[in-house]
C-alpha positions, 0 to 999 in steps of 0.5 A, a space after each residue: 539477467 538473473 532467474 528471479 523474477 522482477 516487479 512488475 511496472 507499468 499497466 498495459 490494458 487487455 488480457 495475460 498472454 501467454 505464449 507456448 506450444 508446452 502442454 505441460 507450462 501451459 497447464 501450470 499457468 492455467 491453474 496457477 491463472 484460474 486460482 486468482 480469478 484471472 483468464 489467461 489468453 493461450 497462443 501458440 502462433 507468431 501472427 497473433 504474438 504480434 497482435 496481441 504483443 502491446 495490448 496485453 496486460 501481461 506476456 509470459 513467454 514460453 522457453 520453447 517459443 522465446 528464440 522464435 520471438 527474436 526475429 520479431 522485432 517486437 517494441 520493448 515493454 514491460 511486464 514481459 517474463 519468460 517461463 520454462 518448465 523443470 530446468 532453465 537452458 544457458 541459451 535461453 537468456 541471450 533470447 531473454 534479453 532480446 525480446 526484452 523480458 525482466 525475468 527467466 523463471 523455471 516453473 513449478 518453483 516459481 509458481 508462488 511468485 506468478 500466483 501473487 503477479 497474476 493475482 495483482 492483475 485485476 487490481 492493476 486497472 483500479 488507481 492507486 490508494 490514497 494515502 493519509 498520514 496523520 501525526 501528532 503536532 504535540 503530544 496527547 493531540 490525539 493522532 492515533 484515534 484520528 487515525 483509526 477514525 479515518 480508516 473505519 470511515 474510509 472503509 465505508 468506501 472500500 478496502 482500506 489499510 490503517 498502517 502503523 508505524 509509531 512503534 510507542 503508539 498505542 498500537 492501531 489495532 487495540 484502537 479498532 478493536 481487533 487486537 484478538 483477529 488474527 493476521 500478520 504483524 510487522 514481525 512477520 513481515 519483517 522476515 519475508 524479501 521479494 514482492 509482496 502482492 497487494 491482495 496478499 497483503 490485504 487478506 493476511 492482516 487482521 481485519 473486520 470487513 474493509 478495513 484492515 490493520 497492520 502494527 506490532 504485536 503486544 510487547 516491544 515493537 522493534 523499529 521497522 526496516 526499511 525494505 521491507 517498510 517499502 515493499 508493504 506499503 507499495 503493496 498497500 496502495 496496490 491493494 487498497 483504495 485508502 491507506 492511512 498512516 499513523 506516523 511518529 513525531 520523532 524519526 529515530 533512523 531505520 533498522 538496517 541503517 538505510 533511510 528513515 522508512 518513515 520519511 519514505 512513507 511520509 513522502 508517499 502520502 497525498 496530505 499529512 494531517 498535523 493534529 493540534 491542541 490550541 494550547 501555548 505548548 501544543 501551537 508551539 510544537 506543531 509549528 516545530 514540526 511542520 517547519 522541519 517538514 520536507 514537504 511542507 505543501 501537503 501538510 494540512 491541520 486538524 484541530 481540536 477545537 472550535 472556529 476561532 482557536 483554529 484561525 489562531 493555529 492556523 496564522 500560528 502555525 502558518 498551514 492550512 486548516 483541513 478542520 476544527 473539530 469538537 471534543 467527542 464524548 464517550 471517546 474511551 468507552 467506545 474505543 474499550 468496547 472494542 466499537 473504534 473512536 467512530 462509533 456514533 458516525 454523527 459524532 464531532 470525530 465522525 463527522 470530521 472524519 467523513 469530512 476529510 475523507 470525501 476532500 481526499 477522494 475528490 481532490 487527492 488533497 485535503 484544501 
């Protein structure tokens, strides 16, 4: 075992506990609890230890009672961490490892990391975001405006993340119109390790209301590696209620020679919506792509056009329709005026949108 803290798994119902007869942790814990918004359960007796041990959300162990836990016999679970304050003793992690604690961390230098567990607590209880992936099955289909309308929707909803991870796309931000908020880009997150809380992530990105966006700053967008690409959107589910991923036809390989992030995430998403033109070439390419899908089961279509030229891709093709929609007019203007692709909600693109995003949340799939 090693003193940085583990992620957490799992999600016991019932209140933090923490466990010490120190004044001093206690206090760090409280402030650290209250500034997240969460109530911490204090006790310092055995009895109670065990009664309220398996109902907890989350156990936090004094160094000063972790020896006293052994004899216990308490069952193993998770989320269990040890605390102590200015020093860890070499004993302590033998009792650790005993009671079945993921982690040893010395307070103050850890508070970041326990700020960011305790602020996930209350979102722990909520389920997991949908995620959408949406990729062009041709060029000049049109799945990064789809994208976007799908997030300005699903924000209607409650918070959600519009990802982008086409870095030659043109760029998810400038099609919501909040290239000029500030936040946090791919570069910076890039250069961060360890968990990154779903609340952190939710307030950092640039945002308007629910709905928030993470791409590249303007310029050359380097390709995302992979942990972090694992970490951010782990986060995002956490976070979010919807989670809609822009995705690159080509998967170019990750940054630090690990897989793909794209295919990770690809894997991630409850329905992939393949965009198509009815054209010859624009048939042809989407059936390339999906017949090279690891998943070809989640994979749905949206087309663009009416009823008949989406019965023609769909036996073409061989997946699913998901929607046919009409052009939209006035498309780039709205997208100029910085308004998004949705800003007629009544719109053909914000009807289907809506669409969509009602199947997603009832059904986890789009049929």
């Amino acid at each position: 075992m090693t003193t940085a803290p583990a992620a957490l798994s799992g999600s016991p119902s019932g209140t933090p506990l923490l466990l010490t007869h120190d004044p001093a942790l206690t206090d760090d814990v409280v402030r650290l609890a209250a500034a997240a918004g969460v109530r911490v359960h204090v006790s310092a007796s055995l009895p109670e230890a065990v009664r309220l041990w398996s109902r907890a959300t989350l156990v936090l162990v004094g160094g000063d009672l972790a020896g006293e836990l052994v004899p216990l016999g308490l069952r193993r679970r998770e989320s269990v961490h040890v605390l102590c304050h200015d020093g860890v003793p070499e004993h302590l992690f033998r009792s650790a490892v005993e009671i079945g604690a993921q982690s040893v961390s010395d307070l103050p230098r850890c508070s970041a990391w326990l700020a960011e567990v305790l602020g996930d607590l209350d979102e722990r209880g909520a389920p997991p975001a949908r995620v959408v992936g949406v990729v062009a099955g041709s060029g000049g289909a049109g799945a990064t405006t789809l994208a976007a309308a799908l997030a300005q929707r699903a924000a209607g909803l409650g918070p959600t993340l519009a990802v982008d991870l086409d870095p030659l796309g043109p760029g998810l931000d400038r099609v919501l119109g909040l290239e000029e908020r500030d936040g946090v880009r791919w570069a910076d997150l890039a250069r961060t390790s360890g968990r990154l809380a779903g609340r952190s992530l939710r307030d950092a990105v640039p945002r308007r209301g629910d709905l928030g966006v993470l791409t590249w700053a303007a310029g050359a967008a380097e390709p995302i590696a992979a942990s972090p690409a694992r970490e951010v959107l782990a986060a995002a589910v956490r976070g979010h209620r919807h989670v809609v991923l822009d995705l690159p036809r080509a998967v170019a390989g990750g940054a630090d020679g690990a897989p793909d992030p794209v295919v990770e995430a690809q894997a991630r998403c409850d329905v992939v919506l393949v965009v198509t033109i009815p054209t010859l070439t624009g048939i042809a390419a989407a059936a390339r792509w999906c017949h090279t899908a690891a998943e070809p089961e989640r994979l749905r279509l949206v087309v663009r056009g009416d009823d008949a030229a989406a019965e023609a891709c769909v036996r073409a093709v061989g997946v699913p329709l998901a929607v046919a929609m009409a052009p939209q007019r006035g498309l780039a203007e709205a997208i100029d005026l910085g308004h998004g692709p949705v800003r007629n909600p009544r719109g053909p693109l914000g009807r289907a949108a809506a669409r969509l995003v009602e199947r997603v949340a009832m059904l986890g799939a789009v049929a």
